[in-house]
C-alpha positions as CSV (number, residue, x, y, z in Angstrom):
1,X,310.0,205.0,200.0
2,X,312.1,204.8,196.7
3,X,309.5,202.9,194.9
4,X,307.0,205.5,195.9
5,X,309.1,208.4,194.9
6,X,310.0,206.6,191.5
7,X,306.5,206.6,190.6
8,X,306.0,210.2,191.5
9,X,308.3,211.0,188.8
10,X,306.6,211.5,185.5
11,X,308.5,212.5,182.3
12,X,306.5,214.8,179.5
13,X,306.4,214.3,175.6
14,X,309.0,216.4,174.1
15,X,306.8,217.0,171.3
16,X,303.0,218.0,172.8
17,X,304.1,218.4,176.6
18,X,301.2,215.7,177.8
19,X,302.8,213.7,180.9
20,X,303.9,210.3,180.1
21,X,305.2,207.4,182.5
22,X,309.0,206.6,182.5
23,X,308.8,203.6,181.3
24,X,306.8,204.8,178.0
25,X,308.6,204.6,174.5
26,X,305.7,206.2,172.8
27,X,303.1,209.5,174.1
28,X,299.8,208.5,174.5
29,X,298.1,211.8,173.3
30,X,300.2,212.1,169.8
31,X,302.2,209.0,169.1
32,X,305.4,210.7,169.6
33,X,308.6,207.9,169.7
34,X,310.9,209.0,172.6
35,X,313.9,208.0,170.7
36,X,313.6,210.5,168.5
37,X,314.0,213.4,171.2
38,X,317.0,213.8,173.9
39,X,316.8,212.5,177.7
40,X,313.3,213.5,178.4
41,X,312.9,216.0,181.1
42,X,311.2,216.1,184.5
43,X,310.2,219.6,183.5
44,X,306.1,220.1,183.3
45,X,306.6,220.7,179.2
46,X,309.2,222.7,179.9
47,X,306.9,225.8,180.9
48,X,309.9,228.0,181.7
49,X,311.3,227.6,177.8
50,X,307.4,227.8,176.6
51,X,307.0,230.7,178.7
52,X,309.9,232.2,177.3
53,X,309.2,231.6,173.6
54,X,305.7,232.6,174.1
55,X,306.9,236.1,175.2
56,X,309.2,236.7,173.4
57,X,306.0,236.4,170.4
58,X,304.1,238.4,172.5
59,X,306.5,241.3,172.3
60,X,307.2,240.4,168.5
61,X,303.5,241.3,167.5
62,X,303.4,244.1,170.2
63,X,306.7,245.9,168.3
64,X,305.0,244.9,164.8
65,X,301.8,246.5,165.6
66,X,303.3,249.5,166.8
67,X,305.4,249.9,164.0
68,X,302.3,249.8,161.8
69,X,300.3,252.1,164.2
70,X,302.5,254.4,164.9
71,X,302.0,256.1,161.3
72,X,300.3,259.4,162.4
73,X,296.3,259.4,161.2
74,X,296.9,263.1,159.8
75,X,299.5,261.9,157.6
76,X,297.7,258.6,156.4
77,X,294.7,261.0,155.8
78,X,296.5,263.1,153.7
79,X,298.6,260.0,151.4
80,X,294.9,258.9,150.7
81,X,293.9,262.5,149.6
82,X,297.1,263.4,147.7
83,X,296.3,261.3,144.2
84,X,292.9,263.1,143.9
85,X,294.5,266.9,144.5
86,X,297.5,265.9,141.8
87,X,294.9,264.0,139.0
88,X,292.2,267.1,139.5
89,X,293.8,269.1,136.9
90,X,293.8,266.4,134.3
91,X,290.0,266.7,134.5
92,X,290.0,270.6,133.6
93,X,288.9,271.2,130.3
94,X,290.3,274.4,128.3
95,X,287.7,275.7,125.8
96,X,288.6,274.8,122.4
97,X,288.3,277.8,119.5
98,X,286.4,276.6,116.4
99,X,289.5,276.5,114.5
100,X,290.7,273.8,116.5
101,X,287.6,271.3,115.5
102,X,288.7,267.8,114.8
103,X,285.8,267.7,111.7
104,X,287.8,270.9,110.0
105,X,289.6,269.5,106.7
106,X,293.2,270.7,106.2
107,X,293.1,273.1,102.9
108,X,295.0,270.5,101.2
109,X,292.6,267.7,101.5
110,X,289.4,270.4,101.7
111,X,290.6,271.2,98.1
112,X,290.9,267.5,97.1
113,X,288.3,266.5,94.8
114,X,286.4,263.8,95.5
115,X,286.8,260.3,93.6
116,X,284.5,260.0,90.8
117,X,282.1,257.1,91.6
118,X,280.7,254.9,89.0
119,X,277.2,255.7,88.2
120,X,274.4,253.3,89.1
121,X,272.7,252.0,85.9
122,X,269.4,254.0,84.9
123,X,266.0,252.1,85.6
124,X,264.2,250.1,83.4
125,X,261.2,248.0,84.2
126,X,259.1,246.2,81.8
127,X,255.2,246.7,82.4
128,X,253.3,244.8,79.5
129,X,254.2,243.6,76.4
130,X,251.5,241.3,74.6
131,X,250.2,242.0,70.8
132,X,246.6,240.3,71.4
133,X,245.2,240.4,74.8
134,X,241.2,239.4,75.2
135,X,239.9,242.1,77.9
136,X,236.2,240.5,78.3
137,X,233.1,243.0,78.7
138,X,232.6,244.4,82.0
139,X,236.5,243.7,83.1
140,X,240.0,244.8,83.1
141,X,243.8,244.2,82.4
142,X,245.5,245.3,85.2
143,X,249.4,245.8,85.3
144,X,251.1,246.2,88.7
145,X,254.5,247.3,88.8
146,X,257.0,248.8,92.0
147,X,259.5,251.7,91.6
148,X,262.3,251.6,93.8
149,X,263.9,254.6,95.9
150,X,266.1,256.4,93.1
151,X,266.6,260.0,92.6
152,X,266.4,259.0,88.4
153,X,263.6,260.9,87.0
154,X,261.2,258.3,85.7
155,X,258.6,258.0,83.6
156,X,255.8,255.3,81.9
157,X,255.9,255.0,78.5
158,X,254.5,253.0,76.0
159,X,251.0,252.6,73.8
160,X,247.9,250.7,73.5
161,X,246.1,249.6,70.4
162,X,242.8,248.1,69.8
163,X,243.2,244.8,67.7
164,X,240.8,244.0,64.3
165,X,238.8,247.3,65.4
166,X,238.8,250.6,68.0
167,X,237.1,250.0,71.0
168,X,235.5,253.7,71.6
169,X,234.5,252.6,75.4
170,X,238.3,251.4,76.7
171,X,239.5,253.4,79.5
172,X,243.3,253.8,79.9
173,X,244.6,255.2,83.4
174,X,247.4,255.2,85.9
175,X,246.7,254.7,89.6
176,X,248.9,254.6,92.9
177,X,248.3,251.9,95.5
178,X,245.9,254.0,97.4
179,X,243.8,254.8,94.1
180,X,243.5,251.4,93.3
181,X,241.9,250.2,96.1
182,X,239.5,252.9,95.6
183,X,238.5,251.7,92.4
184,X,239.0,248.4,92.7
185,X,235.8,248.5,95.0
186,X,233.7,249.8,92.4
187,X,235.4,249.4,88.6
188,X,232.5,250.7,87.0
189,X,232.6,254.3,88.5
190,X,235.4,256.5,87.3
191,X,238.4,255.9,88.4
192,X,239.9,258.9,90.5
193,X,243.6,259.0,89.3
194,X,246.5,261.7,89.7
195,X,247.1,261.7,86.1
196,X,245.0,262.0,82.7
197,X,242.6,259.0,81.4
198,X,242.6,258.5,78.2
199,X,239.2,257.0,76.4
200,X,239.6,254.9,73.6
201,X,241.6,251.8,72.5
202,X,244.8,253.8,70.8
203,X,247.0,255.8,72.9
204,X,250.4,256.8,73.8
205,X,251.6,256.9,77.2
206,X,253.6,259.5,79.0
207,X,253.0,259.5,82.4
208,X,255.4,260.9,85.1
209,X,256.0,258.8,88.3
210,X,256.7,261.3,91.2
211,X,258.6,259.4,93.2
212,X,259.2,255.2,94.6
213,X,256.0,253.1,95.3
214,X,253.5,250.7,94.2
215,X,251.6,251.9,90.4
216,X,248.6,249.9,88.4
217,X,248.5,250.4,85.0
218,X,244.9,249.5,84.1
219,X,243.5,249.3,80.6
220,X,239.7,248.9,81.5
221,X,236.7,247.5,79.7
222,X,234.1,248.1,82.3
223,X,231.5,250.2,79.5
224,X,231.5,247.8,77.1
225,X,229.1,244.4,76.6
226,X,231.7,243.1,74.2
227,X,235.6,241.7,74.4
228,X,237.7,243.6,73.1
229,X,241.3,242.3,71.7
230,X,243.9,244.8,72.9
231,X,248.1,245.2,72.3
232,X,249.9,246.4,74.9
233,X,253.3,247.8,75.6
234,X,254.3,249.8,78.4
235,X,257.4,250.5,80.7
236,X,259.1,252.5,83.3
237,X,262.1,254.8,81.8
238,X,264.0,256.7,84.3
239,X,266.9,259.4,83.1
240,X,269.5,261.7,84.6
């Protein structure tokens, strides 16, 4: 009867509560050593002290929860709501008086003169300059030259001159970039410029440029059947 009883006796693990046999120095389910723990226990995992500890958690959370909870909705409502009704006014714009624009000048600095800035250097662009130039019968010299964006007032200047004799049938004229390709289609018809052509090989140019773009200064030999020898000088002026 003793023997039986002995073996009806089981000990637990100390550490995961798994039953174990008495004579066992190590718990099958984790490994535990028993010599690490106190007398081991008869004691199913010692459910009273688990029991215990497991309640006393369960009323732990309960009184935590209950604390969080127990905030009234009404007043959590209105915490949430209070930043917006305090920061509303900083939206709220006052109208400002024109005197109070940032852009108006104190009168000190409004009567400040401004500093004098160097002036950009006037224009000057060189068009032709050749003493002897062969224009064959039935062709042109042609001189294309650009004016930049300036508020300078500009002009081309300069003269033409027939060499060893006058050439009664050269055509001098001025054309803008849309003129030219006009003309350039059909050189022998007149050429339709903004400003005055001047007939003959001698001549002094004066001719006002309006504004910036592409010009062709043409000295044309399109009515003759012989070369003429021409000298040529021209340029773009511009002033104050």
């Amino acid at each position: 009867m003793n023997h039986v009883q002995d073996e009806s006796v089981k000990k637990y693990c100390n550490f995961c509560g798994e039953p174990m046999l008495p004579d066992a120095k190590e718990c099958k389910q984790c490994g535990w050593d028993v010599s690490h723990n106190g007398p081991p226990t008869t004691e199913p995992g010692d459910r009273k002290a688990r029991i215990s500890v497991a309640a006393g958690l369960i009323v732990a959370y309960a009184v935590v929860w209950t604390l969080i909870q127990g905030t009234p909705v009404p007043a959590r409502a209105d915490a949430a709501r209070e930043p917006l009704r305090t920061a509303a006014p900083e939206f709220t714009a006052e109208p400002v008086s024109e005197a109070a624009t940032v852009i108006t000048l104190p009168p000190a600095i409004a009567s400040t003169p401004a500093p004098a800035t160097k002036p950009s250097a006037l224009i000057l662009v060189k068009v032709a300059d050749t003493k002897s130039s062969i224009v064959p019968p039935r062709d042109a010299l042609q001189y294309t030259f650009v004016l930049p964006e300036t508020d300078q007032k500009c002009k081309l200047v300069g003269t033409t001159k027939g060499v060893g004799g006058f050439g009664g049938n050269i055509e001098v004229f001025l054309l803008t970039d849309d003129e030219y390709v006009f003309w350039h289609a059909n050189p022998a018809a007149i050429a339709n410029s903004s400003w005055e052509t001047f007939r003959g090989s001698e001549n002094t140019l004066n001719y006002g440029l309006p504004g910036p773009g592409t010009y062709h200064f043409v000295v044309s030999n399109e009515m003759s059947p012989a070369a003429q020898a021409m000298a040529v000088k021209a340029q773009v002026k511009c002033t104050r």
